[in-house]
LUMNUVO-16686 format. One record per residue (C-alpha): residue number from 1; residue in three letters; z, y, x. Coordinates in nm, 3 decimals. Example, Ala and Ser with C-alpha at 12.3 -4.5 7.8 and 13.67 -1.06 7.14 Angstrom:
2
> nr:rest:up:north:east
> 1:ala:0.780:-0.450:1.230
> 2:ser:0.714:-0.106:1.367
// end
This chain:
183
> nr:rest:up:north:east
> 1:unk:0.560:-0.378:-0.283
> 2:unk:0.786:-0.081:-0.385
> 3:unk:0.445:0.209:-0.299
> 4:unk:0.147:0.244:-0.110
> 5:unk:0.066:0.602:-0.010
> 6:unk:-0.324:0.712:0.099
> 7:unk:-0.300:1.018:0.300
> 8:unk:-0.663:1.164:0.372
> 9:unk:-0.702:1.379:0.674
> 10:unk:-0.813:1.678:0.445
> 11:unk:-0.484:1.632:0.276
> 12:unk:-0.592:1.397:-0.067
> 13:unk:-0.325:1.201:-0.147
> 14:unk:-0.267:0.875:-0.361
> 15:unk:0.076:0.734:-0.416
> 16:unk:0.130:0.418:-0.648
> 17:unk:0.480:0.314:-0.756
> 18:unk:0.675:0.031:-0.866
> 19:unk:0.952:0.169:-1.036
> 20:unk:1.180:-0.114:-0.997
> 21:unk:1.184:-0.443:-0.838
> 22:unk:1.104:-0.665:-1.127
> 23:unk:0.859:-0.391:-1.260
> 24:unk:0.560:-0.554:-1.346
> 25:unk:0.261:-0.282:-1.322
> 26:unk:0.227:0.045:-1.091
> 27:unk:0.206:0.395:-1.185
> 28:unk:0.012:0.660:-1.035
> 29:unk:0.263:0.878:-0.907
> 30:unk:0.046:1.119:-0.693
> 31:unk:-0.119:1.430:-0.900
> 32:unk:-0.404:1.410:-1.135
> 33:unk:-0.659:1.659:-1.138
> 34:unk:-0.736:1.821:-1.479
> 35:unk:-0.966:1.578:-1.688
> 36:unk:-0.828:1.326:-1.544
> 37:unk:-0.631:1.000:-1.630
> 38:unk:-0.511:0.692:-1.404
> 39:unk:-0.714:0.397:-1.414
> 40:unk:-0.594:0.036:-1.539
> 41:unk:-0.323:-0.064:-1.408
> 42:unk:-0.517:-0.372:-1.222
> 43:unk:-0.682:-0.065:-1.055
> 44:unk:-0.365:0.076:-0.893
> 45:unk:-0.232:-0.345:-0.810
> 46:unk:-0.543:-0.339:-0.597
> 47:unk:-0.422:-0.076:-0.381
> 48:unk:-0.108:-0.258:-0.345
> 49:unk:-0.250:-0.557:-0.254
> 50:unk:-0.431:-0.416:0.009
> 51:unk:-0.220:-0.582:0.331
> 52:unk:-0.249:-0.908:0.109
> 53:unk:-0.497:-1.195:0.286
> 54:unk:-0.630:-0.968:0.545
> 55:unk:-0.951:-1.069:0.735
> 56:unk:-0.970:-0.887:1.070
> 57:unk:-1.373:-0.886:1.132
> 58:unk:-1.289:-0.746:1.497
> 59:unk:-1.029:-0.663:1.737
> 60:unk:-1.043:-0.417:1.990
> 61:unk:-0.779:-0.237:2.235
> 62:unk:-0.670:0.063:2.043
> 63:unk:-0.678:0.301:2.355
> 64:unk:-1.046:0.265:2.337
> 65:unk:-1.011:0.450:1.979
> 66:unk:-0.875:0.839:1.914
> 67:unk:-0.611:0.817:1.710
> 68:unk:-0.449:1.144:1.710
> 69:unk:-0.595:1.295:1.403
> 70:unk:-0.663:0.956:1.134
> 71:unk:-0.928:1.003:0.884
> 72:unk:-0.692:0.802:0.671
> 73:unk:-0.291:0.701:0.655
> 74:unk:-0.195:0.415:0.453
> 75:unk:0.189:0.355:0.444
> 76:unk:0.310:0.035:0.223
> 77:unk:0.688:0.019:0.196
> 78:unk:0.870:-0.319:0.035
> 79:unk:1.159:-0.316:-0.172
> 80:unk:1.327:-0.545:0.079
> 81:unk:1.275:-0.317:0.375
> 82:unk:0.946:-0.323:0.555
> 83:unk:0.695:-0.067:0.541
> 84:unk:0.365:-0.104:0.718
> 85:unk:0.184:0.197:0.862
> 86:unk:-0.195:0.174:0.905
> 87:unk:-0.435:0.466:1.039
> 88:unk:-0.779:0.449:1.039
> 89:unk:-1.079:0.608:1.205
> 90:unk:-1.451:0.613:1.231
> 91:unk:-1.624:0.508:1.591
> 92:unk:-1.958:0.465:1.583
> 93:unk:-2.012:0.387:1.206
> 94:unk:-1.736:0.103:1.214
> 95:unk:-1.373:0.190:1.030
> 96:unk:-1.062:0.079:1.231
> 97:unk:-0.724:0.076:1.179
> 98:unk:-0.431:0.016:1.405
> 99:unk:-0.074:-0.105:1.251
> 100:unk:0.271:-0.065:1.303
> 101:unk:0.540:-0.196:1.179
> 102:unk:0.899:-0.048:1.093
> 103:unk:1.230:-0.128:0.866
> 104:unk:1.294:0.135:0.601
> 105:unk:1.589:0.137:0.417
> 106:unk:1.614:-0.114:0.123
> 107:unk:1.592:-0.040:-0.265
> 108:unk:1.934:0.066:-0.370
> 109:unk:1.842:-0.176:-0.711
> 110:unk:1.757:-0.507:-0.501
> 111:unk:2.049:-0.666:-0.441
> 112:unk:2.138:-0.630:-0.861
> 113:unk:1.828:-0.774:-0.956
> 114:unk:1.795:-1.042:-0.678
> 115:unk:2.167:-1.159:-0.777
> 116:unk:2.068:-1.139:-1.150
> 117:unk:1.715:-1.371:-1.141
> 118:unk:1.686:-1.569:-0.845
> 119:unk:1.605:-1.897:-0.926
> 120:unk:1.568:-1.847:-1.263
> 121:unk:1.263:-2.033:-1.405
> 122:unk:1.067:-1.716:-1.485
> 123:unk:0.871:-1.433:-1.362
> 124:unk:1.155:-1.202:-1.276
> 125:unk:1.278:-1.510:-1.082
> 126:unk:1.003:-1.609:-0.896
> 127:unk:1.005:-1.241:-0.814
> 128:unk:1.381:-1.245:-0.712
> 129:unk:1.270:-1.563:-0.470
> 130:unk:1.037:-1.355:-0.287
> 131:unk:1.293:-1.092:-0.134
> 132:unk:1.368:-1.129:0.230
> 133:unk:1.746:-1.095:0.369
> 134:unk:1.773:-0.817:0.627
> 135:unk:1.774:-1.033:0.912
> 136:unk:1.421:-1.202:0.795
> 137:unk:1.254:-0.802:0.714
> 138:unk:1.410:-0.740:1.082
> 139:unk:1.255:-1.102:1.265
> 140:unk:0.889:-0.979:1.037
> 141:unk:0.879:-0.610:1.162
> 142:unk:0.947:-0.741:1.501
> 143:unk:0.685:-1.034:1.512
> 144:unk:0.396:-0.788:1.318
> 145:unk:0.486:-0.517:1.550
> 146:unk:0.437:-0.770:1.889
> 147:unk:0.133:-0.893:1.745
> 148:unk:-0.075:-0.513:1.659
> 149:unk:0.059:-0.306:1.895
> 150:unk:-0.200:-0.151:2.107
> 151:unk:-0.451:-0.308:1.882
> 152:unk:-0.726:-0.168:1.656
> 153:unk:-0.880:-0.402:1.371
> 154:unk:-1.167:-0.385:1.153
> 155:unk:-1.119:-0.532:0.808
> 156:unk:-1.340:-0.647:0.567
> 157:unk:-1.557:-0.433:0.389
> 158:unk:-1.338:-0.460:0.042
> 159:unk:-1.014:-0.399:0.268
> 160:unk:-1.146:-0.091:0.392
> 161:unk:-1.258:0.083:0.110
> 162:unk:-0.946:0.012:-0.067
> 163:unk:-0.745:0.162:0.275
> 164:unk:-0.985:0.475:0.165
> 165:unk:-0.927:0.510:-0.163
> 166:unk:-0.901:0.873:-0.305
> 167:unk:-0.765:1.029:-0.631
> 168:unk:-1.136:1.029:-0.731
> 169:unk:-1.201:0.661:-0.713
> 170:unk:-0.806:0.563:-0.792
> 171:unk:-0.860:0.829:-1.189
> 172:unk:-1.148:0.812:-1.391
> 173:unk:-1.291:1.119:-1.656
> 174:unk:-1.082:1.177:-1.953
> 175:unk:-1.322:1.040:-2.241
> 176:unk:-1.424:1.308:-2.484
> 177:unk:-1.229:1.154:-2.770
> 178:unk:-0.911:1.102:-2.581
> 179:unk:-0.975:1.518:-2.492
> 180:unk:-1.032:1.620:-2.807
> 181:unk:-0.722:1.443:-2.947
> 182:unk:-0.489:1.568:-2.645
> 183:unk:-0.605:1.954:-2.698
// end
C-alpha cells in the first residue's frame, strides 16, 4: 500500500503515506491540528491494513442504499497500480460501504526497487515478491470490480471504525513535556 486517504463528508481528512516501496512505516501526511502529534506508527499501519482479511457481515444490493453524498470516502492506492475506492453510509444504524475498483498509474520507483530485491532473502525482497505485473493489477481490478459492483457490504465492527477514522482518533494530545520543550 502506497496511501490510504479518509475523506469525511464534513470535509476531515486523513492521508497516510508510504514514501517508497520498500519503506517500512507510514507517515501522516494529512494536517495536524495545533497540539497535536501523529500517533505510533502501528497506529497509521492499521489504517492501511484496512482492505486486509475483510469479513463482510452482510450483503445487500447497493441501489437499496443512497449513495450520492458518503458519510465517508476511503481510497487505498498500491504501488503496483490498484487503488480501491470504498464509500460508506449509515441506514438504519448499520454502516455500509460499496467498492470499486480501478488501475491508477504505477509508482515511478517500482520497477528500480522490484529489479533491485526480488528474491533476495530479506525483507525488502519479500517485499519486491509481492508486486503484481500490469497484466495481474489489470486481471485483479477486473475480477474485484465483477464481484462488488452494485453491491453494498457491512464489515466488521473493527473494519468499520477504522474506514471512519478521523484526524482526532488517527493524532493524539501533545504531552505537556514534549510542549514545553517544542515552545
Amino acid at each position: 500500500v502506497k496511501s490510504v486517504t479518509i475523506t469525511h463528508a464534513g470535509g476531515d481528512t486523513v492521508k497516510v503515506v508510504r514514501q517508497a516501496p520498500g519503506a517500512d512505516a507510514f507517515t501522516l501526511a494529512s494536517k495536524i491540528p495545533p497540539g497535536r502529534e501523529a500517533k505510533a506508527p502501528h497506529e497509521l499501519e492499521a489504517l492501511a491494513s484496512i482492505t486486509d482479511f475483510l469479513i463482510l457481515d452482510d450483503v445487500r444490493a447497493a441501489k437499496e442504499l443512497d449513495f450520492a453524498t458518503p458519510a465517508v470516502k476511503l481510497e487505498t492506492v498500491t504501488f503496483d497500480g490498484l487503488t480501491l475506492r470504498f464509500e460508506g453510509v449509515e441506514k438504519d444504524g448499520t454502516f455500509w460501504v460499496r467498492v470499486a475498483a480501478t488501475e491508477s498509474a504505477r509508482d515511478p520507483a517500482l520497477a528500480a526497487f522490484v529489479e533491485a530485491n526480488k528474491g533476495q532473502d530479506s525483507a525488502a525482497g519479500r517485499t519486491a515478491g509481492q508486486f503484481k505485473a500490469e497484466a495481474e493489477v489489470k486481471a485483479e481490478t477486473a475480477a474485484i470490480q465483477s464481484k462488488t459492483d452494485g453491491w453494498a457490504y457491512r464489515l466488521t465492527d473493527y473494519k468499520t471504525d477504522k474506514v471512519r477514522t478521523d484526524t482526532q482518533a488517527i493524532t493524539a494530545a501533545v504531552a505537556a513535556d514534549a510542549a514545553k520543550a517544542k515552545n
